[in-house]
DRENPA-3360 file (N, C-alpha, C; in nm, 2 decimals, always signed):
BEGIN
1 = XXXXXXXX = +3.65/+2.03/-0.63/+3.58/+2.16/-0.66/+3.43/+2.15/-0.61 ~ +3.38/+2.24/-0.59/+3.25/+2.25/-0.48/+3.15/+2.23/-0.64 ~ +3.01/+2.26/-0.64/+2.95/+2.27/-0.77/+2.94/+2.37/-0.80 ~ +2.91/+2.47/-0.70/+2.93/+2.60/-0.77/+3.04/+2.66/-0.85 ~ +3.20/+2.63/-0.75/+3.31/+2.69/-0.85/+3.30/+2.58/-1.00 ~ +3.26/+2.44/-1.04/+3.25/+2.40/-1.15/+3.13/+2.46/-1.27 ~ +3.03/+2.50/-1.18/+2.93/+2.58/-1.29/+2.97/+2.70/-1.33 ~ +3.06/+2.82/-1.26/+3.16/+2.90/-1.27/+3.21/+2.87/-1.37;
9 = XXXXXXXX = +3.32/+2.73/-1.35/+3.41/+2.74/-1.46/+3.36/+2.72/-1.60 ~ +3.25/+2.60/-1.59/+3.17/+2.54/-1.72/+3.14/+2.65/-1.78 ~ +3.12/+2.76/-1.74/+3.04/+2.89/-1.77/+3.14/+2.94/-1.87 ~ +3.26/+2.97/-1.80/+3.37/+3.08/-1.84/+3.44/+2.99/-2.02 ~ +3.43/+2.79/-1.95/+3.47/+2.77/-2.07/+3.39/+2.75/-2.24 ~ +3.26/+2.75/-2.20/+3.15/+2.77/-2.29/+3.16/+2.92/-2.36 ~ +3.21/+3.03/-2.26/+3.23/+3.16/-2.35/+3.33/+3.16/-2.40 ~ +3.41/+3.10/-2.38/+3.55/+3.11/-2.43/+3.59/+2.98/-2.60;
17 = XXXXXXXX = +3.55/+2.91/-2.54/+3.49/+2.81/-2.71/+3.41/+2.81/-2.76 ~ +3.28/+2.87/-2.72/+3.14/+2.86/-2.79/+3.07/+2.73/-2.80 ~ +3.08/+2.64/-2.70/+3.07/+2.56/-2.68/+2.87/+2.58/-2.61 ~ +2.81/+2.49/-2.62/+2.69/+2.51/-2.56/+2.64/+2.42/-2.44 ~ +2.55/+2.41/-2.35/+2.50/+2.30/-2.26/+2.51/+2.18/-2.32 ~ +2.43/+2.18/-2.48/+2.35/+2.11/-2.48/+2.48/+2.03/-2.60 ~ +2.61/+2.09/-2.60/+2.73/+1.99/-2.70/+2.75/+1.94/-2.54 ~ +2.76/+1.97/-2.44/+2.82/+1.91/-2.33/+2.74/+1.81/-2.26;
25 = XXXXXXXX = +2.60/+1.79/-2.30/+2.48/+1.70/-2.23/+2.55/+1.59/-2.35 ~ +2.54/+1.64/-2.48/+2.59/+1.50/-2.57/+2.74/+1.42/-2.55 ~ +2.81/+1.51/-2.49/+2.95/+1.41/-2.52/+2.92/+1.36/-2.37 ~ +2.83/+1.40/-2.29/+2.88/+1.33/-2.16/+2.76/+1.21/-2.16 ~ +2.59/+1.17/-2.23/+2.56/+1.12/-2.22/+2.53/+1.01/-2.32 ~ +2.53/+1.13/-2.46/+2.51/+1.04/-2.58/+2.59/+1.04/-2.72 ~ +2.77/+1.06/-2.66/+2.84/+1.01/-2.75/+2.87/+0.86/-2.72 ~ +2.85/+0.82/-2.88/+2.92/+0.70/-2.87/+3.00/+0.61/-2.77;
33 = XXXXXXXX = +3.11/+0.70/-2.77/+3.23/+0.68/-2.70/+3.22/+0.65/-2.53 ~ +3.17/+0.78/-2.52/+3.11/+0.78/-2.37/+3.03/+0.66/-2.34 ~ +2.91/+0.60/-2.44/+2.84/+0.57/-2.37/+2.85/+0.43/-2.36 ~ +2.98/+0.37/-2.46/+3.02/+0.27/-2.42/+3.11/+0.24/-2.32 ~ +3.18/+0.33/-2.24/+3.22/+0.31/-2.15/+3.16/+0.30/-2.02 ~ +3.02/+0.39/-2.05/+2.91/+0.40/-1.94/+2.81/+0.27/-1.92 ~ +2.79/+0.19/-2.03/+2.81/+0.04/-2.01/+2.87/-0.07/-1.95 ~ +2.99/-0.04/-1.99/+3.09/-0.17/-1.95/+3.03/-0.19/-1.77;
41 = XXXXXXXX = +2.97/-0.32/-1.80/+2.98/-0.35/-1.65/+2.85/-0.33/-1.55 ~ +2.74/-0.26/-1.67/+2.61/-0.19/-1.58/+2.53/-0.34/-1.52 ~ +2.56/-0.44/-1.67/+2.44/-0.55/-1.56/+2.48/-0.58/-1.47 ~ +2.62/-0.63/-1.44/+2.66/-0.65/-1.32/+2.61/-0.57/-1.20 ~ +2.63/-0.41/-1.21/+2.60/-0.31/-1.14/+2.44/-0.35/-1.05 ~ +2.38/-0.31/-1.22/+2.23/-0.35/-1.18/+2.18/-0.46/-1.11 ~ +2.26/-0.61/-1.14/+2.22/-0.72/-1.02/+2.20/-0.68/-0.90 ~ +2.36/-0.63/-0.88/+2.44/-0.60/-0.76/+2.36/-0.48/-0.68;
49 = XXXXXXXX = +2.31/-0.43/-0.77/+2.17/-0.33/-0.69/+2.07/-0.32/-0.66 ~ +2.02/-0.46/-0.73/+1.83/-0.52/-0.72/+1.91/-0.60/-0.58 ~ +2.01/-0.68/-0.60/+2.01/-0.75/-0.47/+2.05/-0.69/-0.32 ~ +2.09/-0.60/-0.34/+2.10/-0.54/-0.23/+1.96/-0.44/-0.16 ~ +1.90/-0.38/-0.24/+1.73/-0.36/-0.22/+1.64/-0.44/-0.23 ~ +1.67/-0.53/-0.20/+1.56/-0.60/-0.23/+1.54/-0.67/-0.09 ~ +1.38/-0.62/-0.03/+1.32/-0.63/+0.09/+1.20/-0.72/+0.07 ~ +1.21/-0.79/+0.02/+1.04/-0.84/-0.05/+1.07/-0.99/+0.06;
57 = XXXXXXXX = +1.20/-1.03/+0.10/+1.27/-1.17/+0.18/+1.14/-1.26/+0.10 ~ +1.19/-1.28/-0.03/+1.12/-1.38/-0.14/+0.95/-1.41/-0.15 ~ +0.94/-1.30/-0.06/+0.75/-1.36/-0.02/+0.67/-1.22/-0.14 ~ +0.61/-1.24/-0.25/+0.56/-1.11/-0.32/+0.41/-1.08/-0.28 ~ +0.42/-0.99/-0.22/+0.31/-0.91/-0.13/+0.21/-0.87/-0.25 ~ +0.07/-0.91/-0.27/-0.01/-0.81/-0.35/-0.05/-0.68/-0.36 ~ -0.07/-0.60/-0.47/-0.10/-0.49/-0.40/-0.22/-0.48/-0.39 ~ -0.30/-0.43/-0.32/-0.42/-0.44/-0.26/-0.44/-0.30/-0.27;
65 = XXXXXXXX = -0.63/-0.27/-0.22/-0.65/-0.11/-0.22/-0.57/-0.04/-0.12 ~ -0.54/-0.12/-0.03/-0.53/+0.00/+0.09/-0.35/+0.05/+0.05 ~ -0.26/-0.06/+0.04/-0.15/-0.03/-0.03/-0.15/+0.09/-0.13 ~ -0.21/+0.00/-0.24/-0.23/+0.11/-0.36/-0.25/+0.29/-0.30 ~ -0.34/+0.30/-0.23/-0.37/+0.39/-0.17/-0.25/+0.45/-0.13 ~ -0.22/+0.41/-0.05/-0.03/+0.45/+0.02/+0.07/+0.45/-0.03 ~ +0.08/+0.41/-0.15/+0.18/+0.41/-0.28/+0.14/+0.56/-0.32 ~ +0.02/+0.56/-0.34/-0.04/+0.73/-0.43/+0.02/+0.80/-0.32;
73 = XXXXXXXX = +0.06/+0.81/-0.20/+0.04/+0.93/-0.13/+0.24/+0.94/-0.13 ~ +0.28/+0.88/-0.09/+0.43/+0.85/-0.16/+0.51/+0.86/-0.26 ~ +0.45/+0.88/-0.38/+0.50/+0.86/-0.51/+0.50/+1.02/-0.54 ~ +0.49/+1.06/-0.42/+0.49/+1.22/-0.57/+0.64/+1.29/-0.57 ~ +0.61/+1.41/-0.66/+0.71/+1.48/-0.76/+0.74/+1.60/-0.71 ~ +0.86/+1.65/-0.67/+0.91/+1.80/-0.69/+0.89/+1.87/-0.81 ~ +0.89/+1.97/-0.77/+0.93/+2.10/-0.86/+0.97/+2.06/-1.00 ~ +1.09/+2.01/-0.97/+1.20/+1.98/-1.07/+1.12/+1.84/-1.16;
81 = XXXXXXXX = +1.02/+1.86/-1.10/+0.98/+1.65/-1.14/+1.08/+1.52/-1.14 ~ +1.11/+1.57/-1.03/+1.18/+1.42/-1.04/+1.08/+1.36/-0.88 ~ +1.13/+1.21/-0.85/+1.07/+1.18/-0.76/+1.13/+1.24/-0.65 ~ +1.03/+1.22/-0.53/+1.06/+1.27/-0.38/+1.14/+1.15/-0.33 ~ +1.11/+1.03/-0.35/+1.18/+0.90/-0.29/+1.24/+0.79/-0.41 ~ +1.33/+0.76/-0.40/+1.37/+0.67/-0.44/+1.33/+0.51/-0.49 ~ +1.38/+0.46/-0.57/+1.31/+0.33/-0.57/+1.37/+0.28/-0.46 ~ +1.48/+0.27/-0.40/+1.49/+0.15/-0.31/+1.41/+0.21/-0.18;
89 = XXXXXXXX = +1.39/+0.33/-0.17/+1.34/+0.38/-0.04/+1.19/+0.32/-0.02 ~ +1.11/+0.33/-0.12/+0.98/+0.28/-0.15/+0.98/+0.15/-0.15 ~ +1.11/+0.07/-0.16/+1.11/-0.11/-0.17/+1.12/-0.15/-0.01 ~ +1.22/-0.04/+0.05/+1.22/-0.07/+0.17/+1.09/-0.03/+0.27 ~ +1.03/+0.06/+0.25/+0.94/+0.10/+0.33/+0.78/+0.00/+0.30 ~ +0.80/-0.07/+0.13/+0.66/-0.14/+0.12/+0.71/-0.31/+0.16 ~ +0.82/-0.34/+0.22/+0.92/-0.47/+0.22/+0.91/-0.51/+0.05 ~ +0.89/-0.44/-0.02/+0.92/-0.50/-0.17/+1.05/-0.47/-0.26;
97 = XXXXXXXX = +1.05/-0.53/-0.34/+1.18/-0.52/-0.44/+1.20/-0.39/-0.54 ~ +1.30/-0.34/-0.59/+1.29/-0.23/-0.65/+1.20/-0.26/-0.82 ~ +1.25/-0.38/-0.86/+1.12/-0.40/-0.99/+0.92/-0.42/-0.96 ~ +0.95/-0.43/-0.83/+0.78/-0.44/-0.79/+0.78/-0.26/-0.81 ~ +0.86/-0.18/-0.76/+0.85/-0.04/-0.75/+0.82/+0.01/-0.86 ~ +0.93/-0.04/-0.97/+0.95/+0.05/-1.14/+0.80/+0.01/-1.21 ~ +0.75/-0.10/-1.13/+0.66/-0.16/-1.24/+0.52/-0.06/-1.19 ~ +0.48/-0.01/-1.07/+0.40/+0.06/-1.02/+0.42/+0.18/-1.08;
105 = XXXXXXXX = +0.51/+0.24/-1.07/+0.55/+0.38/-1.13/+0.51/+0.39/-1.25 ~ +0.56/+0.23/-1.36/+0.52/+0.29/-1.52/+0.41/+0.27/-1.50 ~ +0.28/+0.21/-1.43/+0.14/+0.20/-1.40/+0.13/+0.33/-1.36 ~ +0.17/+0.38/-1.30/+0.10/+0.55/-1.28/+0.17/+0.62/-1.39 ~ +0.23/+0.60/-1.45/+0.25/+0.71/-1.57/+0.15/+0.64/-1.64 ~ +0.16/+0.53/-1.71/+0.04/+0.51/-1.77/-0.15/+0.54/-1.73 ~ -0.17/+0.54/-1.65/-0.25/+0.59/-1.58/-0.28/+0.74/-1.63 ~ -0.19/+0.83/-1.58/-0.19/+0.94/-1.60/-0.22/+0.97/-1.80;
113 = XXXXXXXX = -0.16/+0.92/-1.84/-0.19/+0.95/-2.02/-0.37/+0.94/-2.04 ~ -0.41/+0.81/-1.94/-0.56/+0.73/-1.97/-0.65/+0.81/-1.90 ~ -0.64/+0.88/-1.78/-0.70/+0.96/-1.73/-0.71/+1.12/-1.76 ~ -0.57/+1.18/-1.79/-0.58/+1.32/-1.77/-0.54/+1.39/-1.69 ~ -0.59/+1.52/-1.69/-0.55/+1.60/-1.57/-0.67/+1.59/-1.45 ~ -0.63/+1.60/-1.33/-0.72/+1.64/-1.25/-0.82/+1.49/-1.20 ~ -0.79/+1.39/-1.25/-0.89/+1.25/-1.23/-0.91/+1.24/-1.08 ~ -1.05/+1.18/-1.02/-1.09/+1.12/-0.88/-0.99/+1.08/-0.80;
121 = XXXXXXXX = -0.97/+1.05/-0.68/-0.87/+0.96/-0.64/-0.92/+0.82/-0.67 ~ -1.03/+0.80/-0.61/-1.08/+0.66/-0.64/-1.06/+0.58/-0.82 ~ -1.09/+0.69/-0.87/-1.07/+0.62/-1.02/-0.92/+0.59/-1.06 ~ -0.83/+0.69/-1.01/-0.67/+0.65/-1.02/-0.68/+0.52/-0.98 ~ -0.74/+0.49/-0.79/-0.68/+0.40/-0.79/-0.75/+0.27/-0.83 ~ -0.86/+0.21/-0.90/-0.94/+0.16/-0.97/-0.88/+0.12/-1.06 ~ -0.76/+0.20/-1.15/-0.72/+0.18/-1.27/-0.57/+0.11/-1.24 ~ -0.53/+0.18/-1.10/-0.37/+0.08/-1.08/-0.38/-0.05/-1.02;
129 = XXXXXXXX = -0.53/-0.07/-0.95/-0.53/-0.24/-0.94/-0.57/-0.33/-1.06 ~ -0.56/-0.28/-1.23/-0.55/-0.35/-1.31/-0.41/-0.39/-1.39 ~ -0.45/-0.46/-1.42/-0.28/-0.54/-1.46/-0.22/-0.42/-1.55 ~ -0.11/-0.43/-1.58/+0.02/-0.31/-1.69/-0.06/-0.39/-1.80 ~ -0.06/-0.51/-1.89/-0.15/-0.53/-2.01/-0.30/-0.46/-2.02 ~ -0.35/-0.46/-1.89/-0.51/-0.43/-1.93/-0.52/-0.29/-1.95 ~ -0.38/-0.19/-1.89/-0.39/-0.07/-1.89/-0.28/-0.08/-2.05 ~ -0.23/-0.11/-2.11/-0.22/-0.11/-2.24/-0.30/-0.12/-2.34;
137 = XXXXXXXX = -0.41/-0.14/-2.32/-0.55/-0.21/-2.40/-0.58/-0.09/-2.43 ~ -0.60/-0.01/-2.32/-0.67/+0.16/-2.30/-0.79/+0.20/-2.24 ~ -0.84/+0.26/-2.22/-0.96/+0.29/-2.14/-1.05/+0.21/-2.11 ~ -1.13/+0.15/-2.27/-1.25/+0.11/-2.29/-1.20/-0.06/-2.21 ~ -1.11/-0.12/-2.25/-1.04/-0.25/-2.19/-1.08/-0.21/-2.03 ~ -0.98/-0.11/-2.00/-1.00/-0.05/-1.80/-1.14/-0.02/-1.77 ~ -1.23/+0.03/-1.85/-1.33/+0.02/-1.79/-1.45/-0.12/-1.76 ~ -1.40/-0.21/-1.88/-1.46/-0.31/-1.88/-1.45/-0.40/-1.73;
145 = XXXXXXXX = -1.30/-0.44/-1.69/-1.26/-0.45/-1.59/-1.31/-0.40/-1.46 ~ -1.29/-0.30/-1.48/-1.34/-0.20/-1.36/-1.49/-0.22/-1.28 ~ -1.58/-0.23/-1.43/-1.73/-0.19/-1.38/-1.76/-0.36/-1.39 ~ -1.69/-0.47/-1.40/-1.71/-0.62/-1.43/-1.75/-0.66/-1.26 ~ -1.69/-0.64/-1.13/-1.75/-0.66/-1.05/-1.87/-0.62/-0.98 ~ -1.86/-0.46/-1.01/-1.98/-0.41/-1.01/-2.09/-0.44/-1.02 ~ -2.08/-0.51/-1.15/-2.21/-0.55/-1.21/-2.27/-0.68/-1.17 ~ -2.19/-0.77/-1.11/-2.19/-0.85/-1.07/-2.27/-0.88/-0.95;
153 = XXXXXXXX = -2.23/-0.74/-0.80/-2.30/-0.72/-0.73/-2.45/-0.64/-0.71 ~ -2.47/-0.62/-0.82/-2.57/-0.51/-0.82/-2.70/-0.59/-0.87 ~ -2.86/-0.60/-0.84/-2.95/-0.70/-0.84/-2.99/-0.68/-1.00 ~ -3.03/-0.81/-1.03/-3.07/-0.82/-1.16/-3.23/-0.72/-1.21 ~ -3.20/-0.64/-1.31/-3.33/-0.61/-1.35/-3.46/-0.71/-1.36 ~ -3.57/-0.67/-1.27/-3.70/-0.72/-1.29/-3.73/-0.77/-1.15 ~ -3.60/-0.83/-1.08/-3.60/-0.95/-0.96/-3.62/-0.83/-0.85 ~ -3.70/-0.90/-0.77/-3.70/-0.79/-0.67/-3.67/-0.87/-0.57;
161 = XXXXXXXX = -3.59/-0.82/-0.43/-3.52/-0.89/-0.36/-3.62/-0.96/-0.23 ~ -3.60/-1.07/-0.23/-3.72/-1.16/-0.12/-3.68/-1.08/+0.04 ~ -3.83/-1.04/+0.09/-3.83/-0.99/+0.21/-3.86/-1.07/+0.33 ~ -3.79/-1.04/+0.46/-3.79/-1.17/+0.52/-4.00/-1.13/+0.60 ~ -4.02/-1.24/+0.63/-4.15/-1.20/+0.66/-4.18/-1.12/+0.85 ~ -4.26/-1.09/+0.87/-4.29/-0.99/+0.95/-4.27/-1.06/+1.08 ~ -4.19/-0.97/+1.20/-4.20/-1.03/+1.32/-4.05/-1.14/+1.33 ~ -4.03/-1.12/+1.20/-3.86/-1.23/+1.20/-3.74/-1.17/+1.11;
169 = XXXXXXXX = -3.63/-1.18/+1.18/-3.51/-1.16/+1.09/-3.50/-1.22/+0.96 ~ -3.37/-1.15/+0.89/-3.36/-1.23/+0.76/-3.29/-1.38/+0.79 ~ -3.24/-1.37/+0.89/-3.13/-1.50/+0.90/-3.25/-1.59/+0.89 ~ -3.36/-1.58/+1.05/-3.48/-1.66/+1.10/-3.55/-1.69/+0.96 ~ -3.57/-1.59/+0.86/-3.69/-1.60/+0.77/-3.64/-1.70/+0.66 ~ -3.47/-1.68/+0.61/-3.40/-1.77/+0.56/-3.38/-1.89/+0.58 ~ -3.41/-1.95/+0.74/-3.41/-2.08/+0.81/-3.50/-2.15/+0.78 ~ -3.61/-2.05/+0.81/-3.69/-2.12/+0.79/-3.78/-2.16/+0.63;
177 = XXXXXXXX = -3.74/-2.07/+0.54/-3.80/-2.11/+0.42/-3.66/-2.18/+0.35 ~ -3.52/-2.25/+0.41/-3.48/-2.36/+0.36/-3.54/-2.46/+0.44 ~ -3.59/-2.48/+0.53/-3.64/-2.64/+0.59/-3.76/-2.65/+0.54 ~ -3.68/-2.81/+0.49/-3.78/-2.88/+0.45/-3.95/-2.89/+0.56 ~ -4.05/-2.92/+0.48/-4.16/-2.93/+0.56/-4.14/-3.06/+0.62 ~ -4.20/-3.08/+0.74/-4.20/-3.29/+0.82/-4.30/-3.36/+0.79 ~ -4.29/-3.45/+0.68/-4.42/-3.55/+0.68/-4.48/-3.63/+0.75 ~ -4.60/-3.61/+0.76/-4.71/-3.65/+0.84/-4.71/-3.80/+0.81;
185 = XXXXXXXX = -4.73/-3.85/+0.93/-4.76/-4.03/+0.89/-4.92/-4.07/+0.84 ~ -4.95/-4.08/+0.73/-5.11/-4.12/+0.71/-5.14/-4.24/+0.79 ~ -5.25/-4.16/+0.83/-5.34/-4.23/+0.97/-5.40/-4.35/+0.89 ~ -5.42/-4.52/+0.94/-5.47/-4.65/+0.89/-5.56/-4.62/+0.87 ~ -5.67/-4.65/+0.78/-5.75/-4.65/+0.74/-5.90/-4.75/+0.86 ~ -5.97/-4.71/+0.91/-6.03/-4.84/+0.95/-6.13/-4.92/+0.88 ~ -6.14/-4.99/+0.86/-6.21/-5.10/+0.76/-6.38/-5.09/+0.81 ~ -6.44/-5.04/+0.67/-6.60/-5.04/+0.69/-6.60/-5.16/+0.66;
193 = XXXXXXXX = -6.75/-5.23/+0.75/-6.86/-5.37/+0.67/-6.93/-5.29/+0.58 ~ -6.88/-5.36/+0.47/-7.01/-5.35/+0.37/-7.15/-5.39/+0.39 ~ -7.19/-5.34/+0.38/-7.35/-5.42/+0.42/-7.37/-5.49/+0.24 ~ -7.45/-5.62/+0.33/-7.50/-5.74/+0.21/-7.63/-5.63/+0.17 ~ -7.60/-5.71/+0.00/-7.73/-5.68/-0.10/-7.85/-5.76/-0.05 ~ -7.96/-5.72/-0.08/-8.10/-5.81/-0.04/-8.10/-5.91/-0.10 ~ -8.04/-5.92/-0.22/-8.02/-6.05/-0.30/-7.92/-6.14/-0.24 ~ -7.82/-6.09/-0.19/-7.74/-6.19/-0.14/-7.75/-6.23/+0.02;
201 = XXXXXXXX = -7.87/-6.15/+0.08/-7.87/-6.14/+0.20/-8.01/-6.25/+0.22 ~ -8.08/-6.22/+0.14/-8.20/-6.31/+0.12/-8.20/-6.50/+0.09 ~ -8.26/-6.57/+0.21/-8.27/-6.71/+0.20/-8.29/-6.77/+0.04 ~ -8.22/-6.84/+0.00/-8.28/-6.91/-0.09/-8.36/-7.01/-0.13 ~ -8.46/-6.97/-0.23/-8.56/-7.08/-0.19/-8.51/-7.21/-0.28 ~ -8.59/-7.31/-0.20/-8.61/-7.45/-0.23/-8.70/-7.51/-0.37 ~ -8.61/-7.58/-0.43/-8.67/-7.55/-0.56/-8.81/-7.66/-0.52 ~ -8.87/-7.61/-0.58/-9.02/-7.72/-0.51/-9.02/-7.82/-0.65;
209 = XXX = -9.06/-7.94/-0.59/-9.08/-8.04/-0.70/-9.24/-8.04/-0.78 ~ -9.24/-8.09/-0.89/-9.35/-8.08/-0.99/-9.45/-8.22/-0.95 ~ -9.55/-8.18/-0.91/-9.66/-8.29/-0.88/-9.66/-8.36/-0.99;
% end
């Protein structure tokens, strides 16, 4: 049967028992019964599905900004809100695995709660190069992170930055005020004569004998 003639019929048998959508969403997703049958056999399934998408050929790519970036432009939502692409489609297209994918996604949901409506692009993506723990922390944790290299690059209050001197690059001006200065050899001294005292320059006399 096509979908249309089954929505047709769903229709006709709902007026006919008084049955509603929403007894038919439970016996097909969250009775008991059902949903142990809808079990039997999923881990297997699910192995059998990570290994078959899975494009990563063992090597786990970082994500980086420019990635991240390209993830955001990919990831979005229909009408209906569901995704535009698939997880394996996004595994294949980033060569990554479908849990590298799920794990980005709950990063942008999470994301989305910490930010709001309407956020920067840059700040989204600021907040998904932090780890899924640091974005559990909540804001004040993401911002710590965030503005931590910042701060790092930016000059210390009070220091003002050494300018290279006039007539020379910074490279040249940095050359030259790491080299050492060359020490000069001290020149020998040349040896003055002392000149003799009058006393010791002067004859001595003869003791004269006593008549």
């Amino acid at each position: 049967m096509s979908p249309a003639a089954k929505a047709k019929l769903a229709k006709a048998w709902m007026g006919k028992t008084g049955y509603s959508r929403e007894d038919i969403l439970y016996a097909r997703n969250r009775h008991p019964y059902w949903r142990k049958k809808k079990m039997e056999g999923s881990v297997e399934r699910t192995r059998r599905r990570l290994a078959a998408h899975d494009y990563s050929t063992g090597n786990a790519r970082p994500w980086t900004r420019k990635r991240v970036e390209e993830f955001l432009s990919l990831n979005s939502k229909g009408k209906d809100g569901r995704y535009e692409r698939k997880d394996w489609q996004l595994a294949e297209h980033f060569e990554a695995s479908i849990p590298s994918i799920q794990y980005m996604r709950r990063k942008c949901r999470k994301v989305e709660d910490l930010l709001g409506l309407h956020p920067s692009h840059a700040k989204v993506v600021d907040y998904l190069l932090c780890a899924e723990s640091v974005l559990s922390r909540g804001s004040a944790a993401v911002e710590k992170v965030v503005k931590a290299p910042q701060a790092a690059k930016a000059p210390k209050a009070g220091v003002a930055p050494k300018k290279p001197a006039k007539g020379k690059t910074a490279k040249q001006s940095s050359k030259s005020g790491s080299a050492k200065p060359k020490k000069v050899a001290a020149k020998p001294k040349k040896a003055v004569a002392k000149p003799r005292s009058a006393v010791n320059s002067a004859p001595k006399a003869k003791n004269s004998r006593k008549a």
